[in-house]
GUGU-618347 format. One record per residue: x, y, z of N, C-alpha, C in turn; residue number from 1. Coordinates in pm, whole numbers, plus 32768, in hexadecimal, padded with zeros to 4 digits. Layout:
  n_X  n_Y  n_Z ca_X ca_Y ca_Z  c_X  c_Y  c_Z   n
    X    Y    Z    X    Y    Z    X    Y    Z NUM
...
! end
This chain:
  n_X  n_Y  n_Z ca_X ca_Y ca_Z  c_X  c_Y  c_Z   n
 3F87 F547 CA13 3F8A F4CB C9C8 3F8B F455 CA28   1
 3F2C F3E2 C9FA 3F2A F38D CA79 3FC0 F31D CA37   2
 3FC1 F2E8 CA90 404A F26C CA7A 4019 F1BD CA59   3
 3FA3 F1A8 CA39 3F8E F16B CA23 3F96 F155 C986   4
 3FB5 F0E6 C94C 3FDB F0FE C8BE 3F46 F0BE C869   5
 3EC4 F075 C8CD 3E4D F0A1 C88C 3DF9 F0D6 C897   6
 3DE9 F133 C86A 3D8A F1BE C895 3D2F F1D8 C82F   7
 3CBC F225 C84B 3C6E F23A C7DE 3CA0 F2F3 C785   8
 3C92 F2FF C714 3CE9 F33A C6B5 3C5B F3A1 C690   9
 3C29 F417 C6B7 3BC9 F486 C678 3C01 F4C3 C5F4  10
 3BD6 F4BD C593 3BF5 F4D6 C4F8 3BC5 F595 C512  11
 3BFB F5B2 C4A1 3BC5 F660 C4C1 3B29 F643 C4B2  12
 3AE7 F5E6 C43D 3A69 F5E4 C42D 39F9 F588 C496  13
 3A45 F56E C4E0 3A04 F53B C544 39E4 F4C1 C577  14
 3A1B F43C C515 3A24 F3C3 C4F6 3A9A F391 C570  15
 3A80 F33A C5BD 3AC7 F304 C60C 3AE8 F26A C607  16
 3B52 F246 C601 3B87 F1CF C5EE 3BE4 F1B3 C63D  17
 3BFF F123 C64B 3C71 F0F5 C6C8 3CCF F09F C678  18
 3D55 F0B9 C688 3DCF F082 C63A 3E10 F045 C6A7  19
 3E7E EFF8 C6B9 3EEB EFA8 C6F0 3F49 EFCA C6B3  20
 3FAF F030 C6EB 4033 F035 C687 40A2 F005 C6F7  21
 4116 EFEA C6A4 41A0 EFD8 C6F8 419A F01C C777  22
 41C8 EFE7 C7CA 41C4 F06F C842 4265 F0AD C7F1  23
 42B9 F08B C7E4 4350 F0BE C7AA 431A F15B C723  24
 4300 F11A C6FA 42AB F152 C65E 425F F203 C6D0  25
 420C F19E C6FD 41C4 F229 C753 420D F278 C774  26
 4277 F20D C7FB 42BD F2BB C830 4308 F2F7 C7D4  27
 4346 F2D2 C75F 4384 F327 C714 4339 F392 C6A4  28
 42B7 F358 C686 4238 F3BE C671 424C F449 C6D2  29
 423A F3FE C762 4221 F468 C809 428D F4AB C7E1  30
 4332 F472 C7B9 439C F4EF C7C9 4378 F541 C759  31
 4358 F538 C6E4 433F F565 C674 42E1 F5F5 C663  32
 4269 F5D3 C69D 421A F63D C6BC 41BF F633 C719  33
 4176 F6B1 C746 4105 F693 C78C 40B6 F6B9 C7BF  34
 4074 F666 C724 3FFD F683 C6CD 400C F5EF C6A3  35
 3FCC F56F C6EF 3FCD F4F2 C6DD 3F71 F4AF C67C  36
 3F0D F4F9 C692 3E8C F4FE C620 3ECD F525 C598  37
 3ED4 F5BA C5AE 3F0D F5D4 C51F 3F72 F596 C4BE  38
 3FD6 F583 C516 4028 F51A C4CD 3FF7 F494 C479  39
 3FC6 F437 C4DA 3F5A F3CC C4AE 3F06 F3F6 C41C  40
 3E8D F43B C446 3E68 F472 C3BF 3EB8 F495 C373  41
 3F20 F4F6 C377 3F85 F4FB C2EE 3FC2 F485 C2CA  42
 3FDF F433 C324 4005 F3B3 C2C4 3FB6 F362 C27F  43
 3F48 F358 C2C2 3ECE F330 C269 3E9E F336 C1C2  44
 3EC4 F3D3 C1DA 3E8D F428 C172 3F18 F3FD C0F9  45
 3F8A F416 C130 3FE1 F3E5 C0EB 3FFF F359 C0A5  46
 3FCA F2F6 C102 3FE4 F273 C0EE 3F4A F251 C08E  47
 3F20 F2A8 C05E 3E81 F2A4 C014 3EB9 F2E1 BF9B  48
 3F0B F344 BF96 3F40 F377 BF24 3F60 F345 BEDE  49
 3FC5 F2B6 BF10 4032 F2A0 BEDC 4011 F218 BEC0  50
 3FA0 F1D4 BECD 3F33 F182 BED5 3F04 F198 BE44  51
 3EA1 F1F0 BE34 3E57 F247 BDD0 3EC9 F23C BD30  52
 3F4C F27D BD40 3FD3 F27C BD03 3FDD F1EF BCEB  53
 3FDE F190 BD2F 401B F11E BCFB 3FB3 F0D2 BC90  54
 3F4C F0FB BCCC 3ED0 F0DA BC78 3EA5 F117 BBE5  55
 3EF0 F18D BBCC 3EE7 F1AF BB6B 3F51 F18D BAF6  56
 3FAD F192 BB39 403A F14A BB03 403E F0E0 BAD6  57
 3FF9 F071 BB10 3FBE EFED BB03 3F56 EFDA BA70  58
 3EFA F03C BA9D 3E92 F043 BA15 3EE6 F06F B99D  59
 3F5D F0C9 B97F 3F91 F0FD B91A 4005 F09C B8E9  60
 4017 F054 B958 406E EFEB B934 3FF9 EF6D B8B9  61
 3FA6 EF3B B91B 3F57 EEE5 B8C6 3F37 EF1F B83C  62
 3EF9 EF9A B81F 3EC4 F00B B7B8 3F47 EFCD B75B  63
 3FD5 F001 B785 4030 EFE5 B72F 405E EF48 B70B  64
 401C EF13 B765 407C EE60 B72C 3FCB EE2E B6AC  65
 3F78 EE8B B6CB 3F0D EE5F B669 3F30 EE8B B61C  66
 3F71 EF36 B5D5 3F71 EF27 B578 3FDA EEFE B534  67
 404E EEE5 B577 40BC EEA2 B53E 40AD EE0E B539  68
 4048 EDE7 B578 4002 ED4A B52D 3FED ED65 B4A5  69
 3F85 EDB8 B495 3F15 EDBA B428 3F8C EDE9 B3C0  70
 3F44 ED46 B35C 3FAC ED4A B2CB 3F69 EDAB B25A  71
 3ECE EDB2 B26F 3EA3 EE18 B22E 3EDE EE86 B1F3  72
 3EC8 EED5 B26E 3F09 EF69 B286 3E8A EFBD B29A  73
 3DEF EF70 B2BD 3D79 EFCB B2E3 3D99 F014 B371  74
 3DB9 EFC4 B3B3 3D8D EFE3 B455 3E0F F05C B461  75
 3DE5 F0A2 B4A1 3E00 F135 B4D9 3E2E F160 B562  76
! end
């Protein structure tokens, strides 16, 4: 693992990108595991999840303040 805290990041699929993180943040990544990549991508993947989740939560929220608008009683 190099010690520089910007480095370029190989995805399993082959996509390479360059991040700037904390150097603090990093080395406690470095004590964590090591598998520096992998980690990264799993947070990724996680922080997309939970992304995705809020977004849906969001839509079911609106879904419900429409139909508890609607004096009707059509909307569903």
């Amino acid at each position: 693992m190099a010690s520089n805290p910007r480095e370029s990041l190989s995805l399993a699929h082959g996509a390479t990108i360059t991040v700037t993180l904390n150097p603090d943040l990093l080395a406690e990544v470095d004590q964590l595991t090591d598998d520096r990549d992998r980690a990264i991508e799993d947070a990724l993947e996680l922080w997309c999840r939970q992304q995705h989740q809020a977004r849906l939560h969001h839509l079911a929220e609106v879904h419900q303040q429409r139909h508890n608008d609607d004096e009707t009683g059509w909307l569903v």
